[in-house]
N, CA, C and O atoms as a CHARMM CRD file, in Angstrom:
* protein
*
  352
    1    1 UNK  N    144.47400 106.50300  87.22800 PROA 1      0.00000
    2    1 UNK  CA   143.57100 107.28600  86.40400 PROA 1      0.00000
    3    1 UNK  C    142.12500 106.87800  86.69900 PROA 1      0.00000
    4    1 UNK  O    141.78000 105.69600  86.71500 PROA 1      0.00000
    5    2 UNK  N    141.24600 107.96100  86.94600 PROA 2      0.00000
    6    2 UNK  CA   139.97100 107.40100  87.39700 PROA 2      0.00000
    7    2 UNK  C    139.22600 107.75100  85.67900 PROA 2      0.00000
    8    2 UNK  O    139.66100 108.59600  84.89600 PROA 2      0.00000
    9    3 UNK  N    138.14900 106.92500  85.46500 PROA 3      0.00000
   10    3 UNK  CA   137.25000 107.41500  84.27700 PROA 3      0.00000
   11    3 UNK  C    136.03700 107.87200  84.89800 PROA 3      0.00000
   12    3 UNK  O    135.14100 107.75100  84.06300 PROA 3      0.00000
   13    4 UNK  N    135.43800 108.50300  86.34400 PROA 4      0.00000
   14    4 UNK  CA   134.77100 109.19600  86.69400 PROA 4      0.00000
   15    4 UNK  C    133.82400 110.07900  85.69600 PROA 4      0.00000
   16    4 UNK  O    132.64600 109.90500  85.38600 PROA 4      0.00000
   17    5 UNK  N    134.79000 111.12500  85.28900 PROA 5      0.00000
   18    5 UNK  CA   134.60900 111.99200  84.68300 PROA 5      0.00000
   19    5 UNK  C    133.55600 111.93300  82.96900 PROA 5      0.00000
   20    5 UNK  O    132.51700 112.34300  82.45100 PROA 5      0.00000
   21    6 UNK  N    134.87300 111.03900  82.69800 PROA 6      0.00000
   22    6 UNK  CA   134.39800 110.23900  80.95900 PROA 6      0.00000
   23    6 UNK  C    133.03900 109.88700  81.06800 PROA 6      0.00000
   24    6 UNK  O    132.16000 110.52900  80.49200 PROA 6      0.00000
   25    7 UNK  N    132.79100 108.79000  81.85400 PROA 7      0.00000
   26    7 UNK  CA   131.82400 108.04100  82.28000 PROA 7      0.00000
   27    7 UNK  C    130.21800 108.66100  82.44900 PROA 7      0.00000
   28    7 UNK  O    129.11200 108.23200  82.12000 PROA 7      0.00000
   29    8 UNK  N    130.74200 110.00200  83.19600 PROA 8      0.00000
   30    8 UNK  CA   129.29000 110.76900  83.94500 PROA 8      0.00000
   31    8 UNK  C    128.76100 111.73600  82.65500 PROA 8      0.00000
   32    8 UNK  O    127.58900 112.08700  82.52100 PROA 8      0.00000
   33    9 UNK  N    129.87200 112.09700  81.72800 PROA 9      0.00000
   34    9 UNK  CA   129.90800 112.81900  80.62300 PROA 9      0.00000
   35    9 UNK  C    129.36700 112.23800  79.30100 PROA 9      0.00000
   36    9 UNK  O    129.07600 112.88900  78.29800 PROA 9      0.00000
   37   10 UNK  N    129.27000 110.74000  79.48700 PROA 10     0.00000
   38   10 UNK  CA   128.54700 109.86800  78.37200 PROA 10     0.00000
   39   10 UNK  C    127.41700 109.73200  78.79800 PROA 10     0.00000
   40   10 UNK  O    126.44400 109.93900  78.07300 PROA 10     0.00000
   41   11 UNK  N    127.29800 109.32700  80.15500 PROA 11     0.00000
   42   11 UNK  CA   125.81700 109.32200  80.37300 PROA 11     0.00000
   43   11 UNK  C    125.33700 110.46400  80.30700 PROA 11     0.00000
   44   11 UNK  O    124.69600 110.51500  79.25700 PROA 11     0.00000
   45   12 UNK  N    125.28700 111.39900  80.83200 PROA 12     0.00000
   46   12 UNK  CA   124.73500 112.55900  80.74100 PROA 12     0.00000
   47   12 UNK  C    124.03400 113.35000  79.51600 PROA 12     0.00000
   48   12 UNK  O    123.11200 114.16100  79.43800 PROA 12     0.00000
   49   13 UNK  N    125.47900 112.32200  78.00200 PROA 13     0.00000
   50   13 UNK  CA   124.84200 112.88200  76.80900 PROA 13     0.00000
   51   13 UNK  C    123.76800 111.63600  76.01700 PROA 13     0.00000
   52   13 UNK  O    123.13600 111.76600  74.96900 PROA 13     0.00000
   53   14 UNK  N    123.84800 110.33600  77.01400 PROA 14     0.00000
   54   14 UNK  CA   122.73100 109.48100  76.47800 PROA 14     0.00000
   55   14 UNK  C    121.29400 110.18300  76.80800 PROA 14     0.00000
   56   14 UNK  O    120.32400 110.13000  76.05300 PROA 14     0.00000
   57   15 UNK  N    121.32800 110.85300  78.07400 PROA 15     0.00000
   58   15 UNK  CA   120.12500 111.41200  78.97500 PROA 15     0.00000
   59   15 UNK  C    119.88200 112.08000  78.11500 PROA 15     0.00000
   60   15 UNK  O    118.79700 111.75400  77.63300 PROA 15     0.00000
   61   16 UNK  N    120.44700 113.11600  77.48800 PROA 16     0.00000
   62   16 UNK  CA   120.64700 114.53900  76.82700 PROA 16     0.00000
   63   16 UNK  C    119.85600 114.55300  75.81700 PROA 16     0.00000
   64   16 UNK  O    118.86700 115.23800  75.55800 PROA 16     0.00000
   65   17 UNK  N    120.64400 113.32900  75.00400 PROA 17     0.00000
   66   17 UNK  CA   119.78800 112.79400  73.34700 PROA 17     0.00000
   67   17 UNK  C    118.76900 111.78600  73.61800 PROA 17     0.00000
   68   17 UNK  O    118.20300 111.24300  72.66900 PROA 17     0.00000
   69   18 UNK  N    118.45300 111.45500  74.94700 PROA 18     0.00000
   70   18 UNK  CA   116.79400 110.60500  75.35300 PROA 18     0.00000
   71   18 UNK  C    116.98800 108.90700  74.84100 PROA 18     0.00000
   72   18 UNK  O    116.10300 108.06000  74.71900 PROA 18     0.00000
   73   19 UNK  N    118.45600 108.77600  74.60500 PROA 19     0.00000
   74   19 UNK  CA   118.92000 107.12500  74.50100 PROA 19     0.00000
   75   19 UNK  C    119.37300 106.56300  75.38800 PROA 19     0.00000
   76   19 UNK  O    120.11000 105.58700  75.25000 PROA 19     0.00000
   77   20 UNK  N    118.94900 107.17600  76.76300 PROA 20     0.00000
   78   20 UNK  CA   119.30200 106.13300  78.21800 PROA 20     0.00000
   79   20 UNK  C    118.17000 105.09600  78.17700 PROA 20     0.00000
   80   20 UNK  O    116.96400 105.30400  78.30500 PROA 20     0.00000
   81   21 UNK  N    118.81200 103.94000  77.97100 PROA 21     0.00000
   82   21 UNK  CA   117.77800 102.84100  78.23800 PROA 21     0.00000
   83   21 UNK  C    117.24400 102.51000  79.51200 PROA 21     0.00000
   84   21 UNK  O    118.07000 101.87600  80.16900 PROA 21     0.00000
   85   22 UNK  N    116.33100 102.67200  80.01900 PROA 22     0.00000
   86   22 UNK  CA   115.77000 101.78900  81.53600 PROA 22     0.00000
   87   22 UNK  C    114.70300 100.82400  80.76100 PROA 22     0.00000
   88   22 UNK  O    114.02400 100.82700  79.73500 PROA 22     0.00000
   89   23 UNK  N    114.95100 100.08700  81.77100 PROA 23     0.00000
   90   23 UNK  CA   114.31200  98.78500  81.91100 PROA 23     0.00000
   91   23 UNK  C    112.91200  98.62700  82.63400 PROA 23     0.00000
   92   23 UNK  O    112.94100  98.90700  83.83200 PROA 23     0.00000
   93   24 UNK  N    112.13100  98.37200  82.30300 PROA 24     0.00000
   94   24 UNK  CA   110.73600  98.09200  82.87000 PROA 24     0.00000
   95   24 UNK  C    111.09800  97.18900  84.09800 PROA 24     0.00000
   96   24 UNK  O    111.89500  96.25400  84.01500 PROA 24     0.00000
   97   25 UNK  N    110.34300  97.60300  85.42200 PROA 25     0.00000
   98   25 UNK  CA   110.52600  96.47900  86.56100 PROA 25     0.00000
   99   25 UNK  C    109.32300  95.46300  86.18100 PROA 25     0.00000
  100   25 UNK  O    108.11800  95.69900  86.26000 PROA 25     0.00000
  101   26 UNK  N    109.86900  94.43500  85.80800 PROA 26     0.00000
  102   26 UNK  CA   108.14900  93.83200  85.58300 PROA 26     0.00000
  103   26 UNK  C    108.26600  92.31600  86.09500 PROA 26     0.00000
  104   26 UNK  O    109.00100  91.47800  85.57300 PROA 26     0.00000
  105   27 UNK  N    107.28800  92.05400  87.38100 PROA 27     0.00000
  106   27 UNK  CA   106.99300  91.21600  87.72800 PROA 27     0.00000
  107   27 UNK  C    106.16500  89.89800  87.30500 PROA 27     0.00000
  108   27 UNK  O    104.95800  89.92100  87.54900 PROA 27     0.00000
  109   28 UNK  N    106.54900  89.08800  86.87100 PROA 28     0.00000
  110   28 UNK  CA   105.67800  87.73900  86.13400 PROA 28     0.00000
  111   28 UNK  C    105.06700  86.66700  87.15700 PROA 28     0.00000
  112   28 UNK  O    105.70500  86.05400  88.01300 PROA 28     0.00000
  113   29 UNK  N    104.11200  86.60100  86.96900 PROA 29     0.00000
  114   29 UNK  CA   103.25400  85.83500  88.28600 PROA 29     0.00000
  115   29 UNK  C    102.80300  84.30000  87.65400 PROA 29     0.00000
  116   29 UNK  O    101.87900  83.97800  86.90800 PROA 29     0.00000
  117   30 UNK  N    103.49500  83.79900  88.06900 PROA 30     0.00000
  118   30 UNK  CA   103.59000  82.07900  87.88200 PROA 30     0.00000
  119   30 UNK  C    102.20400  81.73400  87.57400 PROA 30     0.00000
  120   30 UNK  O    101.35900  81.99900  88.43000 PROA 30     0.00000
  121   31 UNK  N    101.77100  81.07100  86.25700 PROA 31     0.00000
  122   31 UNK  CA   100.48700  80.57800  86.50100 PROA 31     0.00000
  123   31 UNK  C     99.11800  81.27000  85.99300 PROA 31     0.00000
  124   31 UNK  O     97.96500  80.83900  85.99800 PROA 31     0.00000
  125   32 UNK  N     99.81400  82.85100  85.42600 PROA 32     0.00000
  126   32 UNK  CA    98.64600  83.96800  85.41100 PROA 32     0.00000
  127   32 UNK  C     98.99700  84.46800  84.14800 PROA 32     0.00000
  128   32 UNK  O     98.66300  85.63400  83.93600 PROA 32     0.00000
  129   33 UNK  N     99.93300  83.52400  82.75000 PROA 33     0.00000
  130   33 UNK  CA   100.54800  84.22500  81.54400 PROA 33     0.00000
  131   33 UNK  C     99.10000  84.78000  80.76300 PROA 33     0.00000
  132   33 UNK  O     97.98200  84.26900  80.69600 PROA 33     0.00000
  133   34 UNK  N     99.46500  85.62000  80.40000 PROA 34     0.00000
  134   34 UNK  CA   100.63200  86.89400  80.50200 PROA 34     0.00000
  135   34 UNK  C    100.23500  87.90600  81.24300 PROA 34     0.00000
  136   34 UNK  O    100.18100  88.99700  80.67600 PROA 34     0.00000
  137   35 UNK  N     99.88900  87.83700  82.55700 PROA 35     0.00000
  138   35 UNK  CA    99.99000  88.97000  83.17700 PROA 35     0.00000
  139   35 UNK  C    101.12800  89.28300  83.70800 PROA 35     0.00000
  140   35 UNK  O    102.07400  88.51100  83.55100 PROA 35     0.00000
  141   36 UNK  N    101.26600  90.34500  84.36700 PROA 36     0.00000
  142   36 UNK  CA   102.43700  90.30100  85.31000 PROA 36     0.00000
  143   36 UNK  C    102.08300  92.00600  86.25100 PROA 36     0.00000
  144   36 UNK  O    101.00600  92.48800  85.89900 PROA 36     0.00000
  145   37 UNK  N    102.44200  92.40200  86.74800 PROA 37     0.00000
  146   37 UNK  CA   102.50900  93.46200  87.57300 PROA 37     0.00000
  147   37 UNK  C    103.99600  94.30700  86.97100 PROA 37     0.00000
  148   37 UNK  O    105.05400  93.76400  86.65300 PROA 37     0.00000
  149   38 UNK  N    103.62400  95.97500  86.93700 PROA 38     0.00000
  150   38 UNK  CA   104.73400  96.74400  86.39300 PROA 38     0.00000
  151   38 UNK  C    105.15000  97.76300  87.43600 PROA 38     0.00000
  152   38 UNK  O    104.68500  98.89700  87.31700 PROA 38     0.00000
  153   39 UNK  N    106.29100  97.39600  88.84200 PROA 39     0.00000
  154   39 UNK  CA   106.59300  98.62800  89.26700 PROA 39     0.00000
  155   39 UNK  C    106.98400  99.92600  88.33800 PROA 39     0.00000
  156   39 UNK  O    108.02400 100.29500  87.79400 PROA 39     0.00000
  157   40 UNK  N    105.91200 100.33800  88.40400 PROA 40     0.00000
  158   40 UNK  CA   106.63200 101.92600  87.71200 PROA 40     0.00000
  159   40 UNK  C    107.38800 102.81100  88.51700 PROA 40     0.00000
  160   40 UNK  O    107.77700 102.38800  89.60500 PROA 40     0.00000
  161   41 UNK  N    107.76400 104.39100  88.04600 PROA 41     0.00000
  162   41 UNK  CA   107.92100 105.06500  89.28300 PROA 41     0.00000
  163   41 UNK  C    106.64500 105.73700  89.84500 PROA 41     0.00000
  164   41 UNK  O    106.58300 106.45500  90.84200 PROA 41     0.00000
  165   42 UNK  N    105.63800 105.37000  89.01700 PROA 42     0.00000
  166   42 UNK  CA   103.82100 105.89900  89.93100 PROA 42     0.00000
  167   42 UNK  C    103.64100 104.89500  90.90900 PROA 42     0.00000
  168   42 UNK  O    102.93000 105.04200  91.90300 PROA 42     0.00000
  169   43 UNK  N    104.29400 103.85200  90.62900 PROA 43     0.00000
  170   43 UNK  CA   103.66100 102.82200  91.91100 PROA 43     0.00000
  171   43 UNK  C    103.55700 101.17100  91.07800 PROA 43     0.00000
  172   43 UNK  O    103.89600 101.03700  89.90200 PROA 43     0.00000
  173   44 UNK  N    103.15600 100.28600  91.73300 PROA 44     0.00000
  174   44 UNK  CA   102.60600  99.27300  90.83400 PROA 44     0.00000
  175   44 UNK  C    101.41000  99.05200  90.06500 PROA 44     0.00000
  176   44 UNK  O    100.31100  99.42600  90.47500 PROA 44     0.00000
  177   45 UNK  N    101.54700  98.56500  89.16200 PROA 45     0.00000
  178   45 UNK  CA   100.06100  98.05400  88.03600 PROA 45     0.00000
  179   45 UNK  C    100.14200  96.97300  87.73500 PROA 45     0.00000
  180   45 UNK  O    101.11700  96.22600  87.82100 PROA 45     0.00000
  181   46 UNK  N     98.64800  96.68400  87.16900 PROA 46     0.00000
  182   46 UNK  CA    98.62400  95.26700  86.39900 PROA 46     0.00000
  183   46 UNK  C     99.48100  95.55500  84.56600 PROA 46     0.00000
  184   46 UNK  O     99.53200  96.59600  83.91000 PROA 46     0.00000
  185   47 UNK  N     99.88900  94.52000  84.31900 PROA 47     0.00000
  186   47 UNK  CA   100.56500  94.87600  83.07000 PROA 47     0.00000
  187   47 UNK  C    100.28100  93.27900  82.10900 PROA 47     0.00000
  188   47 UNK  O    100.30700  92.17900  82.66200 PROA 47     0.00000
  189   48 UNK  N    100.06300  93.44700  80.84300 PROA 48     0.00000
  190   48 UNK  CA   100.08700  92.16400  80.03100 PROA 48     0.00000
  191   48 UNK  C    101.26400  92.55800  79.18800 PROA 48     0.00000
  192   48 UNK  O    101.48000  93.63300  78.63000 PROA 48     0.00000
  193   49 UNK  N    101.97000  91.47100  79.21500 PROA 49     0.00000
  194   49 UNK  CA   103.16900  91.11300  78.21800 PROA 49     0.00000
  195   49 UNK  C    103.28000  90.10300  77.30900 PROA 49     0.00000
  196   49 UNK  O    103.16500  88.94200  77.70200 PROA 49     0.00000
  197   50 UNK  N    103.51000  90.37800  76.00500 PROA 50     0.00000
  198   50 UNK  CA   103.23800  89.29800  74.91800 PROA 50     0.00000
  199   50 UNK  C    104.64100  89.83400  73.60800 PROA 50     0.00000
  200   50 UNK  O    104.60900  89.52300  72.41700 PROA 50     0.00000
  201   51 UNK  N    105.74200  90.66900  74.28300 PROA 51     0.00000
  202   51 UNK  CA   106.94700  90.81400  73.95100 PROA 51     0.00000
  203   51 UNK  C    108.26800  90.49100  74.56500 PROA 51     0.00000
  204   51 UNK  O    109.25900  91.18800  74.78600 PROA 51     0.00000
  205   52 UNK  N    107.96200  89.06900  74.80500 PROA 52     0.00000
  206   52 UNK  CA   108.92300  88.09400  75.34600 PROA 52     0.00000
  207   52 UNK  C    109.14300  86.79900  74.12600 PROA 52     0.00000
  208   52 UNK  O    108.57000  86.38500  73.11900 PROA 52     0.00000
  209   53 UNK  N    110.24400  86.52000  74.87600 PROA 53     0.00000
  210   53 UNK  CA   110.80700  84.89800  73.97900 PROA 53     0.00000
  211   53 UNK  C    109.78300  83.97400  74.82900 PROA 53     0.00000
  212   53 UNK  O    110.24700  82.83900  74.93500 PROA 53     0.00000
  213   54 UNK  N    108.81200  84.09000  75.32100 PROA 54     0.00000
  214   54 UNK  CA   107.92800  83.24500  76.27100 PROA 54     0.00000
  215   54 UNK  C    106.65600  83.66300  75.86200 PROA 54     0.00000
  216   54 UNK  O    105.78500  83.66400  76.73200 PROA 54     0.00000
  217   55 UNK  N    106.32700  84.05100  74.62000 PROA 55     0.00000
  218   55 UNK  CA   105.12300  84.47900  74.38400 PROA 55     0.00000
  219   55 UNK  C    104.15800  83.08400  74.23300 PROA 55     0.00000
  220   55 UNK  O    102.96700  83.25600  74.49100 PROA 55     0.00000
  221   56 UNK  N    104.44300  82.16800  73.96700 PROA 56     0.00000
  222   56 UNK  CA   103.47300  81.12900  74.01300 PROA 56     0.00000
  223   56 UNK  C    103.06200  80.40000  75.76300 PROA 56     0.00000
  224   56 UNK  O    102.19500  79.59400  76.10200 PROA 56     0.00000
  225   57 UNK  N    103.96500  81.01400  76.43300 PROA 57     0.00000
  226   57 UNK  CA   103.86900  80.58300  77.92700 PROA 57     0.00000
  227   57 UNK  C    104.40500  79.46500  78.23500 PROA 57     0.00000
  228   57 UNK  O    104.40800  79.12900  79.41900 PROA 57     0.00000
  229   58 UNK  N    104.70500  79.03200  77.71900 PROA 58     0.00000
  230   58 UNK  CA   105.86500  77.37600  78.08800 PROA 58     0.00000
  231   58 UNK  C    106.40500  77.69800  79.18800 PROA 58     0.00000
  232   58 UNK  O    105.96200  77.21500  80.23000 PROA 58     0.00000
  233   59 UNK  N    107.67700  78.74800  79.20200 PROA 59     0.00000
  234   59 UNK  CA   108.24500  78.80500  80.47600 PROA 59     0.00000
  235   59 UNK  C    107.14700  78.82800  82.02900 PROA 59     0.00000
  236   59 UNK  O    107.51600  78.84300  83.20300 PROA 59     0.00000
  237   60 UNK  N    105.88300  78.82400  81.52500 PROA 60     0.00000
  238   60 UNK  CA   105.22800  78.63000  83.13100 PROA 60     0.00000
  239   60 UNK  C    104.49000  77.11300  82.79100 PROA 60     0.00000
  240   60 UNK  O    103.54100  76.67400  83.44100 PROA 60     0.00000
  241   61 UNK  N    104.88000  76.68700  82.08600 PROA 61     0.00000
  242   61 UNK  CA   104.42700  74.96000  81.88300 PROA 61     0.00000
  243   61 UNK  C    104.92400  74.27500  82.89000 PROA 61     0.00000
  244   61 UNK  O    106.12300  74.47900  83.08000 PROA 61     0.00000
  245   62 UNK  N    104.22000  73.25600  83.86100 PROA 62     0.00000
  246   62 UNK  CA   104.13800  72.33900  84.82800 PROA 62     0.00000
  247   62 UNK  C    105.35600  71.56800  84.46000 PROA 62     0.00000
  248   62 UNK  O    106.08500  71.02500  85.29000 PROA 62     0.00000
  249   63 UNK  N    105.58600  71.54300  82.85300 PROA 63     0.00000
  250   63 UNK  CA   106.68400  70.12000  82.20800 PROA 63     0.00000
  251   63 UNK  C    108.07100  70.61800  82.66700 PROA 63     0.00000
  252   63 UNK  O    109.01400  70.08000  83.24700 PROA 63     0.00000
  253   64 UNK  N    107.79900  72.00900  82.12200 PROA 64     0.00000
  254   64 UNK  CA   108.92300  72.93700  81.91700 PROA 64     0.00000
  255   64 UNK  C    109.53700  73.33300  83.31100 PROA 64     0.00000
  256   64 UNK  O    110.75900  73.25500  83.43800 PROA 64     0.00000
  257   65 UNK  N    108.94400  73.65400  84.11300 PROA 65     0.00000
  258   65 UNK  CA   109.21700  74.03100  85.12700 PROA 65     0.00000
  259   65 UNK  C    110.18100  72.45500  86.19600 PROA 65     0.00000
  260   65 UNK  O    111.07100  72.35700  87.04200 PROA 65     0.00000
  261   66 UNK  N    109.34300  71.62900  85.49500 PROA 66     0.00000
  262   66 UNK  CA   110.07300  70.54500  86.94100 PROA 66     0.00000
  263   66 UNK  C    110.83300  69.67600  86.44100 PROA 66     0.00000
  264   66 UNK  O    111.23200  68.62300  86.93900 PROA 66     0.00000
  265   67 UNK  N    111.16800  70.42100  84.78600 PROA 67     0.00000
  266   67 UNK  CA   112.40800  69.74100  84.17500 PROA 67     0.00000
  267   67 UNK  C    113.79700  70.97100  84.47600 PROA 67     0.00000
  268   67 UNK  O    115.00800  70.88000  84.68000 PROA 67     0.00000
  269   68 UNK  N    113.06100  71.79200  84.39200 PROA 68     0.00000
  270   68 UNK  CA   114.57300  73.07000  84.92700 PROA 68     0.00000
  271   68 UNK  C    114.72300  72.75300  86.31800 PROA 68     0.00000
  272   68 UNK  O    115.79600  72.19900  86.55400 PROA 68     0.00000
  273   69 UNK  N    113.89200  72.95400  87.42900 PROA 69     0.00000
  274   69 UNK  CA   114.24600  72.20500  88.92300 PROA 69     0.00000
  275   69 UNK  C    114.64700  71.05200  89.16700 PROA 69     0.00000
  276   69 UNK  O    115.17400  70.90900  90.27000 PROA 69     0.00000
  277   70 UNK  N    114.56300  69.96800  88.36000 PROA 70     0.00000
  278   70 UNK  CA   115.49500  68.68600  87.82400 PROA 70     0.00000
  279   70 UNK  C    116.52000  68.90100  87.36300 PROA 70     0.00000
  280   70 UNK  O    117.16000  67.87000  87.56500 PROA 70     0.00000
  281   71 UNK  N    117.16300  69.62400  86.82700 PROA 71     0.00000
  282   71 UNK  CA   118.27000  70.08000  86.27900 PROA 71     0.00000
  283   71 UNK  C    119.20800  71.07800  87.35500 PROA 71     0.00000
  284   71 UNK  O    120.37800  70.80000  87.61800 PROA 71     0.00000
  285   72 UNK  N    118.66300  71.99500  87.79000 PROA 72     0.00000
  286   72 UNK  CA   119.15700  72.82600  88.97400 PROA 72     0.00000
  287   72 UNK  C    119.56900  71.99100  89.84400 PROA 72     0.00000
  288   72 UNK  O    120.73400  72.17800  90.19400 PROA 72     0.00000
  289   73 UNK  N    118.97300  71.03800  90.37400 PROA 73     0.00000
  290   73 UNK  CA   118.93600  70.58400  91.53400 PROA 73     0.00000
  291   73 UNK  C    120.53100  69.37700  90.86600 PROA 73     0.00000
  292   73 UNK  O    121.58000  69.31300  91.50700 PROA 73     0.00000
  293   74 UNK  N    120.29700  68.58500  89.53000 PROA 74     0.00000
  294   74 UNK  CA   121.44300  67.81100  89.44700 PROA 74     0.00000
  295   74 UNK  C    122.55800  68.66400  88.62600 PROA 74     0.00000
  296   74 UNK  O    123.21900  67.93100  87.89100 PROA 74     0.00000
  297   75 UNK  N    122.86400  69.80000  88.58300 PROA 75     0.00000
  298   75 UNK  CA   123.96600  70.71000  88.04900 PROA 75     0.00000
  299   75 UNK  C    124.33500  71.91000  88.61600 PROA 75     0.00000
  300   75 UNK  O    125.43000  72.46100  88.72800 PROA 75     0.00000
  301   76 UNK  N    123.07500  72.25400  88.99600 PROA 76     0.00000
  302   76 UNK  CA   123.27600  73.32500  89.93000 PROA 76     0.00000
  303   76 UNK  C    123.23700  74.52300  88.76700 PROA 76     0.00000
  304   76 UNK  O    123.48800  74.22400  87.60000 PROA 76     0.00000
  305   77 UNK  N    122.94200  75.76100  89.10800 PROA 77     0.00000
  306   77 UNK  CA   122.61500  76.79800  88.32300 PROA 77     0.00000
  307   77 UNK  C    123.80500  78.06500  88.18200 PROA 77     0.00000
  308   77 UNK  O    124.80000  78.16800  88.89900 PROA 77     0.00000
  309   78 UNK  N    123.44600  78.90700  87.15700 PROA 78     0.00000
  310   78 UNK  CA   124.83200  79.65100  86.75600 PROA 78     0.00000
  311   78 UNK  C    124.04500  80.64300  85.97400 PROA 78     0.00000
  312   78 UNK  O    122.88500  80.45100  85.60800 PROA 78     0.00000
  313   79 UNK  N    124.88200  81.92800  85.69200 PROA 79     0.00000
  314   79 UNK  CA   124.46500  83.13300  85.07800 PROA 79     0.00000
  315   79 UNK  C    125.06100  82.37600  83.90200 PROA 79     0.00000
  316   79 UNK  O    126.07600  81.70200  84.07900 PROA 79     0.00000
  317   80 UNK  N    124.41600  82.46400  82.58100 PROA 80     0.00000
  318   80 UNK  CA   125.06000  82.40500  81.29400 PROA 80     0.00000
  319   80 UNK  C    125.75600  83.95500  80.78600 PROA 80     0.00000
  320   80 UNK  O    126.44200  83.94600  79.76400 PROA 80     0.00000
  321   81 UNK  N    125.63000  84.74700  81.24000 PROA 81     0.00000
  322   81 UNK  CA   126.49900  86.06500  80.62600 PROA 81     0.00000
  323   81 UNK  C    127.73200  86.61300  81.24200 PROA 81     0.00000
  324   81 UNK  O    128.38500  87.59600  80.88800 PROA 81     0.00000
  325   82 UNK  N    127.92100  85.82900  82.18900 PROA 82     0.00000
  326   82 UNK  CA   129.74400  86.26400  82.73800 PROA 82     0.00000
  327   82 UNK  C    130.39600  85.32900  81.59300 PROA 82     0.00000
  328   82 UNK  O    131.11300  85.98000  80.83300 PROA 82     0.00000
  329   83 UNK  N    130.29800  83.74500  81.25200 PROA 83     0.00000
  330   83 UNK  CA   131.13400  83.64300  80.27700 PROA 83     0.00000
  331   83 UNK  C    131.07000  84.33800  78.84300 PROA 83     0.00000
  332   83 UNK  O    132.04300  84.59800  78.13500 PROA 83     0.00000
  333   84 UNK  N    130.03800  84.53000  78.62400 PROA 84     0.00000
  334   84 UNK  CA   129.86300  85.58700  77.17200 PROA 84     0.00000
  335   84 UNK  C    130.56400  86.93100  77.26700 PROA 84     0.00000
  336   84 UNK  O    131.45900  87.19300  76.46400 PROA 84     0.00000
  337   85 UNK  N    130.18100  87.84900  78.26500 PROA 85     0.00000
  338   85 UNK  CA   130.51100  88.74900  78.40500 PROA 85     0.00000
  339   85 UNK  C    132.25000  89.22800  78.87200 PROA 85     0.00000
  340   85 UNK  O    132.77000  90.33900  78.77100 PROA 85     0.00000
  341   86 UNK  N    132.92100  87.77600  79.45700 PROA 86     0.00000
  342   86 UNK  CA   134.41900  87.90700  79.21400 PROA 86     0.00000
  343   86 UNK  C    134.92600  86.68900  78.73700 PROA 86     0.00000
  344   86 UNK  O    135.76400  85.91300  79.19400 PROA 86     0.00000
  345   87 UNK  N    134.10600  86.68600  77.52100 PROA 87     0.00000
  346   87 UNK  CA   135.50000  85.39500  76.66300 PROA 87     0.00000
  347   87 UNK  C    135.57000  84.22600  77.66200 PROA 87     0.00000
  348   87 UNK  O    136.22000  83.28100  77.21400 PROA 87     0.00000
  349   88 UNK  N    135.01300  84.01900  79.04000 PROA 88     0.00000
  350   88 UNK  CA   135.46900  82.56900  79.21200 PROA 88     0.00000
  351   88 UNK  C    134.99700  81.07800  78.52600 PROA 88     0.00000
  352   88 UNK  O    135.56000  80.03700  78.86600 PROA 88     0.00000
């Protein structure tokens, strides 16, 4: 059984009723909070963002940064949403 059909027929009615979510492409430039650059589909822009869990800018902190590459480097890194997303 394919769900082809189902599938193209839900999206179609998210499009329909204007509740297809897309996602902003938005580029964050190390060092420059809160700017970041926004591929749109016009092209790229400059963009400021201050509707993040990073609104105080920590995540581009010197501390922050070479305590997560300390950590990567002795654990090694992983998506956190494959175990959320199936129960492991």
């Amino acid at each position: 059984m394919t769900y082809d059909h189902f599938f193209s027929g839900a999206l179609a009615r998210l499009h329909e009723e204007r509740r297809y979510r897309v996602f902003a492409d938005l580029e964050r430039i190390a060092g420059r909070f809160p700017h970041a650059i926004w591929h749109s589909p016009d092209g790229s822009r400059p963009a400021v963002i201050w509707c993040s869990n990073d609104y105080l800018g920590m995540g581009q902190h010197p501390k922050v940064i070479g305590a997560m590459i300390e950590t990567a480097a002795r654990m090694g890194a992983v998506s956190i949403m494959a175990p959320i997303t199936f129960g492991c």
